[in-house]
VMD Tcl script that draws the C-alpha trace (Angstrom):
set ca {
  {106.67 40.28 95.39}
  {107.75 38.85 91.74}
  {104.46 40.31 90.15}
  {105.07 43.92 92.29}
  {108.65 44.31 91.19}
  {108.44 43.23 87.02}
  {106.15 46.11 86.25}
  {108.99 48.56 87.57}
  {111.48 47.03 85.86}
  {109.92 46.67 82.65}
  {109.53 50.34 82.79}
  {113.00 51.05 83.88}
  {114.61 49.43 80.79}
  {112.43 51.02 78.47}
  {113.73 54.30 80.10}
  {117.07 53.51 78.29}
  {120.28 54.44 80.07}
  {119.85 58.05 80.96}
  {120.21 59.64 84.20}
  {119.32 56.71 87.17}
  {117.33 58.28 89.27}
  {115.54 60.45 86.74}
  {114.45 57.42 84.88}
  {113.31 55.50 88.69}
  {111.31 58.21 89.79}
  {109.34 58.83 86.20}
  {109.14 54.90 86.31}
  {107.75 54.86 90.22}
  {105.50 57.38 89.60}
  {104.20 56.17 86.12}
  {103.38 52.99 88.75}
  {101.79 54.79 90.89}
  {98.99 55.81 88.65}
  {99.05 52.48 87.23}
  {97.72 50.85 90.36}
  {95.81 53.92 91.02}
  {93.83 53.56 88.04}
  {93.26 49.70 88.63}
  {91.70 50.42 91.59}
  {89.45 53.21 89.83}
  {88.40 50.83 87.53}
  {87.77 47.52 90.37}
  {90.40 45.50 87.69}
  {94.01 45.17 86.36}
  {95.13 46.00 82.85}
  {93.53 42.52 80.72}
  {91.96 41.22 83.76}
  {88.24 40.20 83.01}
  {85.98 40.87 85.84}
  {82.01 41.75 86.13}
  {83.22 44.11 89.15}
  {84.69 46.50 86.47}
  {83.86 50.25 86.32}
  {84.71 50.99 83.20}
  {87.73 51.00 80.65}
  {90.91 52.08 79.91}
  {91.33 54.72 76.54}
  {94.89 55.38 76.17}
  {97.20 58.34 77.93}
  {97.76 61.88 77.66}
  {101.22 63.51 78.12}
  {101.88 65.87 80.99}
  {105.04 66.84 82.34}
  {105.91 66.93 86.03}
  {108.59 69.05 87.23}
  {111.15 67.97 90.21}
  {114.31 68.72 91.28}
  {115.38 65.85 89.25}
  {114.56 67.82 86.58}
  {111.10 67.79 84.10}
  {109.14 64.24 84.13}
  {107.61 63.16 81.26}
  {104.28 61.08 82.74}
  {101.89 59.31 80.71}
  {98.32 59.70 82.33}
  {96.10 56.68 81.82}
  {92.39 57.75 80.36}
  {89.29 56.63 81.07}
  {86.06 55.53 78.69}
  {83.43 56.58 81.12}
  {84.62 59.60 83.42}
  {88.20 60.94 83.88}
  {91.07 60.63 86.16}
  {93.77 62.89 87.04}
  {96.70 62.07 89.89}
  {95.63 64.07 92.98}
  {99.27 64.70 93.65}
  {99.66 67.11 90.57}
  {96.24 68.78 91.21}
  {96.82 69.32 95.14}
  {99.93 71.37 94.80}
  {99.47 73.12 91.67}
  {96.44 75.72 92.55}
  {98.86 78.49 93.98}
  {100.97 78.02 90.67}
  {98.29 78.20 88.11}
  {97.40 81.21 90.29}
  {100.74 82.59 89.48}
  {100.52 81.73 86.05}
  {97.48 83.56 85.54}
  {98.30 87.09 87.09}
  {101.36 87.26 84.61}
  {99.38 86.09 81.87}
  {96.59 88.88 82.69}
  {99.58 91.49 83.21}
  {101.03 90.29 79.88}
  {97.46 90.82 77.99}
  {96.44 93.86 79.81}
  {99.51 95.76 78.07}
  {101.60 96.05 82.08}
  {104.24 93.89 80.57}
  {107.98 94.21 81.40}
  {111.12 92.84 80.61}
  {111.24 90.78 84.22}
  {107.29 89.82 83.40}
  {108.58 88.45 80.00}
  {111.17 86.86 81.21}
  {109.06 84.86 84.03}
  {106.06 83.84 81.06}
  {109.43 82.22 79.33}
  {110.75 80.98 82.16}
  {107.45 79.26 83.10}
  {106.95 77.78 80.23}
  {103.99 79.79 79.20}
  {104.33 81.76 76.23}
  {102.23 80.90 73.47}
  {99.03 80.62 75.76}
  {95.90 82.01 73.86}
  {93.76 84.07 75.93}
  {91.23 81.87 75.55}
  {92.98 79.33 77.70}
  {93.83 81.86 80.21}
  {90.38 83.04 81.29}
  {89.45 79.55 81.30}
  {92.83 78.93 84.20}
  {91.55 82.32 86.10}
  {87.65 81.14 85.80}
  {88.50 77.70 87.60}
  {91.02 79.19 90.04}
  {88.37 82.20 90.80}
  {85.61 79.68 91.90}
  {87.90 77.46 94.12}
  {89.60 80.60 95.88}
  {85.73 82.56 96.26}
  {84.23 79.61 97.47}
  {86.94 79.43 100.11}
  {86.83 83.16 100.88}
  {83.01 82.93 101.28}
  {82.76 79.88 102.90}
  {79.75 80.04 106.08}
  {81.40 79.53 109.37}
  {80.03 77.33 111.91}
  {80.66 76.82 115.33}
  {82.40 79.56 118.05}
  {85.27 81.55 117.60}
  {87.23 83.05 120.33}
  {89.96 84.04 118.76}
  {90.83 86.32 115.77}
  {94.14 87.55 114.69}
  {94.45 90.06 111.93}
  {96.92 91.58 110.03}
  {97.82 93.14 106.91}
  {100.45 92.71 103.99}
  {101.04 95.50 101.80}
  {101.23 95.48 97.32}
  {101.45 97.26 94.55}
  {98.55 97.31 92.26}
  {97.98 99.37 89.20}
  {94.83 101.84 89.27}
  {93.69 104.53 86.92}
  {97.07 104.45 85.61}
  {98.77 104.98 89.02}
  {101.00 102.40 91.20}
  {99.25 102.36 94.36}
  {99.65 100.66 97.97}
  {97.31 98.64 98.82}
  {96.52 96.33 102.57}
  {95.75 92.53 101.89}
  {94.46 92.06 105.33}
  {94.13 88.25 106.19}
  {91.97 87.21 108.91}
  {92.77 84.09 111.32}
  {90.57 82.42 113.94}
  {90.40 79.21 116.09}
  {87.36 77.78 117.00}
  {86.71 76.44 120.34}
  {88.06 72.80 119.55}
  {90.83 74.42 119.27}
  {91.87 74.62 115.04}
  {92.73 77.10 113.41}
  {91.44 78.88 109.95}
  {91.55 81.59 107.55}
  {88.06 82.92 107.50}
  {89.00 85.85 105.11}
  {90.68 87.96 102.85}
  {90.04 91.73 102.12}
  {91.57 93.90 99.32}
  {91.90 98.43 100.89}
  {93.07 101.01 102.81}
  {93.61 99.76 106.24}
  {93.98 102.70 107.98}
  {89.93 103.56 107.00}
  {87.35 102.63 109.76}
  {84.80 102.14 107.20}
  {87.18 99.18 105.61}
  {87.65 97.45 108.61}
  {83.92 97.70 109.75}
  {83.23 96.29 105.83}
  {85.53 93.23 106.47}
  {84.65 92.43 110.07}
  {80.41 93.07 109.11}
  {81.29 89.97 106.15}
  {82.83 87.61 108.73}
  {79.87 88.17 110.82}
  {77.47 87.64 108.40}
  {79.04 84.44 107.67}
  {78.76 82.81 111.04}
  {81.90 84.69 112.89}
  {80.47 84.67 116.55}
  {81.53 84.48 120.24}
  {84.82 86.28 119.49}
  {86.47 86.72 122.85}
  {89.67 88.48 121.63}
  {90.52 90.37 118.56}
  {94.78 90.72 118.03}
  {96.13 92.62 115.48}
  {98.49 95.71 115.37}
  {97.66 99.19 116.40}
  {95.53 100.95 113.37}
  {92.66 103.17 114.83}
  {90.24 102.47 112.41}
  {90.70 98.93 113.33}
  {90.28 99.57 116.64}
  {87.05 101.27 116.71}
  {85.72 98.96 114.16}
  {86.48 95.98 116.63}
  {84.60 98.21 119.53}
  {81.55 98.79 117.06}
  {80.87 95.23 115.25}
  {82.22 92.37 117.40}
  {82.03 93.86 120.75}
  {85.15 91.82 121.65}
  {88.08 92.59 123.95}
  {91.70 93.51 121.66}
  {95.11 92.62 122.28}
  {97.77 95.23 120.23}
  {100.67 92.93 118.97}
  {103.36 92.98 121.46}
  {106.24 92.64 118.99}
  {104.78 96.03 117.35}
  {104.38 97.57 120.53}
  {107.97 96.46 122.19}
  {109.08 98.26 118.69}
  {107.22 101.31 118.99}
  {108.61 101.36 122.60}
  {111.96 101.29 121.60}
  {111.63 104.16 119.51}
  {111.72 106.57 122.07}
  {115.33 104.83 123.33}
  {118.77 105.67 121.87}
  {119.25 103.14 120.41}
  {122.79 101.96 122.65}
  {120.18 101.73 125.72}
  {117.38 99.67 124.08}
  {118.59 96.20 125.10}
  {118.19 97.81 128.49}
  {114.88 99.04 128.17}
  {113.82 95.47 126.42}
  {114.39 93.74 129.25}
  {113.28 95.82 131.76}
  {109.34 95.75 129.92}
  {109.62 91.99 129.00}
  {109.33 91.34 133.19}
  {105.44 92.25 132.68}
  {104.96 89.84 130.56}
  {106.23 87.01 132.46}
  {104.20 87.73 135.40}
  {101.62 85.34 136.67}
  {98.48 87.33 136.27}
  {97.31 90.73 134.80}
  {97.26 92.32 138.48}
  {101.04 91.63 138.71}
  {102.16 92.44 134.94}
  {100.20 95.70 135.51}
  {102.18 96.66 138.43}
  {105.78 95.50 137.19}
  {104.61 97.44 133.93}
  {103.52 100.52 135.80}
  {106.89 100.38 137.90}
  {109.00 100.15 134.89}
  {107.46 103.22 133.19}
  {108.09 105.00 136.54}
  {111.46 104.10 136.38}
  {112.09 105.87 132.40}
  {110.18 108.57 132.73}
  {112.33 110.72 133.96}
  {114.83 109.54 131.19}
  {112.67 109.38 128.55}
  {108.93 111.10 129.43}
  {107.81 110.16 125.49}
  {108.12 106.48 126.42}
  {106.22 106.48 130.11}
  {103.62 108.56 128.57}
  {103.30 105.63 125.50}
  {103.35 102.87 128.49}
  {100.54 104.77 130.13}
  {98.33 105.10 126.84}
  {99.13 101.21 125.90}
  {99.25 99.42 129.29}
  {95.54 98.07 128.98}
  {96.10 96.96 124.65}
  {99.18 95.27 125.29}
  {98.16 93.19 128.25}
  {94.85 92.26 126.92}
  {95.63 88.78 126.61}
  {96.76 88.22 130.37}
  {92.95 88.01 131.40}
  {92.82 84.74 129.04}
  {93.48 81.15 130.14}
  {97.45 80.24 131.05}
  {97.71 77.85 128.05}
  {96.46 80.46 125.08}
  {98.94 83.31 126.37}
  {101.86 82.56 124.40}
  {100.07 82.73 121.19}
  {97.77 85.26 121.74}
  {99.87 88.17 122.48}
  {100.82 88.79 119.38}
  {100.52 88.38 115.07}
  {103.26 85.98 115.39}
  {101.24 82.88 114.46}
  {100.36 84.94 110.95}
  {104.28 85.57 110.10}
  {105.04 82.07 108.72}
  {101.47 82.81 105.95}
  {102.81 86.44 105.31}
  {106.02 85.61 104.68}
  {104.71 82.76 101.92}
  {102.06 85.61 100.89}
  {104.50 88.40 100.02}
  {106.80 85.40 98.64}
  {104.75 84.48 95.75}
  {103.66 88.68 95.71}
  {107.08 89.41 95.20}
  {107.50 87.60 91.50}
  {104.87 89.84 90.33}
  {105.61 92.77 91.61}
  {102.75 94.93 90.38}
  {99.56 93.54 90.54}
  {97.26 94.70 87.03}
  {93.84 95.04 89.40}
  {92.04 93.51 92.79}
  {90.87 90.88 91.24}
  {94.19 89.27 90.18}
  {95.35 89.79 94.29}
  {92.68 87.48 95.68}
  {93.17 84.86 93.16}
  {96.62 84.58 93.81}
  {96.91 85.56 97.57}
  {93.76 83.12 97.80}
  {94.90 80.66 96.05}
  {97.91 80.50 98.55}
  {95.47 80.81 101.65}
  {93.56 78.13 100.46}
  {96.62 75.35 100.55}
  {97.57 76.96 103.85}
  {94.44 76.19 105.39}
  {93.97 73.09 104.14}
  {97.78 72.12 105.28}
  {96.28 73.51 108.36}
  {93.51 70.73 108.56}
  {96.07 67.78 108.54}
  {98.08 68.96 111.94}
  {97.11 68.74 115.86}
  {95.42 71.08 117.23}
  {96.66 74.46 117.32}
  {95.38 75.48 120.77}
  {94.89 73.24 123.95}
  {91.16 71.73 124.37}
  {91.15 72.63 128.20}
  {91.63 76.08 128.21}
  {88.56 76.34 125.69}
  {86.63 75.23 128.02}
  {87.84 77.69 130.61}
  {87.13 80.45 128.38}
  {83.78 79.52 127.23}
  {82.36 78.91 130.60}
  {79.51 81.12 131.62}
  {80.68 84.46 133.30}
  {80.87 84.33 136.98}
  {81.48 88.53 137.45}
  {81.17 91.68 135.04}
  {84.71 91.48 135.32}
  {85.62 88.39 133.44}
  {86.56 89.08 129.51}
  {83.35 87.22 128.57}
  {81.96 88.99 125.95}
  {79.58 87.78 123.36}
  {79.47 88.87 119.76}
  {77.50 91.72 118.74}
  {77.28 92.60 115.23}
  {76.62 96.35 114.08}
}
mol new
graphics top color blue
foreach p $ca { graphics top sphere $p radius 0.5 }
foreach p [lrange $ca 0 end-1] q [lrange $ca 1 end] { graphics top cylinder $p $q radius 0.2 }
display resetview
């Protein structure tokens, strides 16, 4: 315990008497590397042993920041190889991501005042460009090889959805749809598969997109959710052959749009009994009941129910256990909310390029966050849904790609 506790304290009075627990957490974490690096090399600092790896060669600087403000860590080097602390790689990608779409902004001649302000703020001006297409070239092959990755196995189920940005083109500020795709594979984890960068109201967009995830290994889809676009929605019919479940939360809104809006809490309630029915017999019929009821009210919202009845209770011919999180893009909101998030501090994006590797860059450390937890979907109902069908009218439908 003696031998454990001198190296920390040795440290600690060399940090002099500044702030305490500034100067305990450089010292812990200086530690940490130490002993990191011993076991690297197979022997302590001045320890002779023919098990050794290689050799120590001095440190590098490299700050660390915290909330206790900027750490100033000394990085041991190698002879033979290198070494870096996986806990400043792991959760810097997104941020070098950053960094480089407001360094290509500032170079490309987009700057601003607020852009300027954020280079100085990070810490970054000064950078040669040199050094920043060397940061986008690294962060460019993680974030593709991510994107492009092949996908093995079956996956049942595939949420989609779409964040909206500004990106500069031909001299014009446009709109355009980052549309992130979601799936879970039948032992029950979930991943992002993709990213795609367009209009995302265009059929041929959506039929682009789905086409790559097919081509990659996308199969056995059972169940496409996502919100109501019609090129979506034909593209889904065309390439995966799947059934598709319209996002109820978009759907109660677009329901409530037909309501004054002093009778909507009403109305809410009265369509929310579907979905707590048993089966899709009995939320069809309470559905169908309720739209009887308002029609004579409001005819605009029982001719909506009638056109949406099947979309919106898609997901009740799917095993018990999935239901709650298959009704609707509410399993995406937490990733678009950190999407648009780190979108927001740019603001304008200066091409598509710049999008993916930061939006990517962000996916990535999602997904692999992902990896770490249980899974996201219970193991028993995938086994219910990817039994062989026993009647034309079970939602059994194999992938077919265009």
């Amino acid at each position: 315990m003696t031998e454990d506790r001198l190296p920390l304290a040795e440290l600690l009075a060399k940090a002099g008497d500044g702030d305490f627990l500034h100067s305990v957490a450089e010292a812990v974490v200086q530690l940490l590397m130490e002993t990191d690096v011993d076991g690297l090399i197979g022997a302590s600092r001045y320890e002779r042993s023919g098990e050794r790896a290689t050799y120590r060669n001095g440190y590098r600087e490299r700050a660390l920041d915290t909330r206790l403000g900027s750490l100033q860590l000394r990085i041991p080097k190698l002879r033979q190889g290198s070494y870096f602390p996986p806990f400043l790689e792991a959760r810097r990608t997104s941020e070098k991501a950053l960094a480089a779409v407001i360094q290509e902004a500032w170079i490309g001649g987009v700057s601003t005042r607020r852009v300027d302000e954020l280079v100085q703020a990070m810490g970054l001006t000064g950078i040669s460009k040199s050094t920043v297409s060397k940061l986008c070239k690294d962060i460019d092959e993680r974030v593709n090889a991510f994107l492009d990755r092949p996908l093995a196995g079956e996956w049942p189920y595939l949420w989609l959805d779409a964040t909206y940005l500004k990106q500069r083109e031909g001299g014009r500020i446009v709109s355009v749809a980052a549309i992130i795709a979601v799936a879970v594979n039948t032992d029950g984890r979930r991943e992002i598969v993709g990213l795609h960068i367009g209009p995302s109201e265009a059929e041929t967009f959506w039929s682009t997109f789905l086409k790559s995830l097919v081509r990659r290994g996308l199969r056995e889809v059972k169940l496409v959710i996502s919100d109501a676009h019609e090129g979506l929605k034909a593209a889904i019919r065309r390439v995966m052959g799947a059934s598709w479940q319209r996002c109820r939360v978009h759907w109660m809104r677009n329901a409530l749009s037909y309501v004054p809006k002093g009778q909507q809490s009403m109305v809410s309630a009265a369509l929310r009994q579907a979905f707590i029915q048993p089966d899709r017999v009995s939320a069809s019929q309470t559905l169908r009941h309720v739209a009887d009821q308002l029609r004579g009210k409001w005819p605009k919202l029982g001719a909506f129910i009638d056109d949406s009845e099947t979309d919106v209770l898609a997901h009740m011919d799917f095993p018990a256990q999935h239901r709650t999180k298959i009704h609707s893009t509410n399993p995406l909101e937490r990733l678009n909310k950190e999407v648009k998030r780190r979108a927001d501090v740019v603001g304008i994006f200066p091409n598509e390029g710049s999008i993916i590797r930061l939006i990517g860059a962000v996916l990535l450390e999602a997904n692999d966050e992902w990896q770490t937890q249980n899974r996201y979907m219970q193991i028993e109902g995938m086994v219910e849904l990817m039994a062989p069908a026993i009647d034309a009218d079970t939602p059994r439908i194999s992938t077919v790609a265009a």
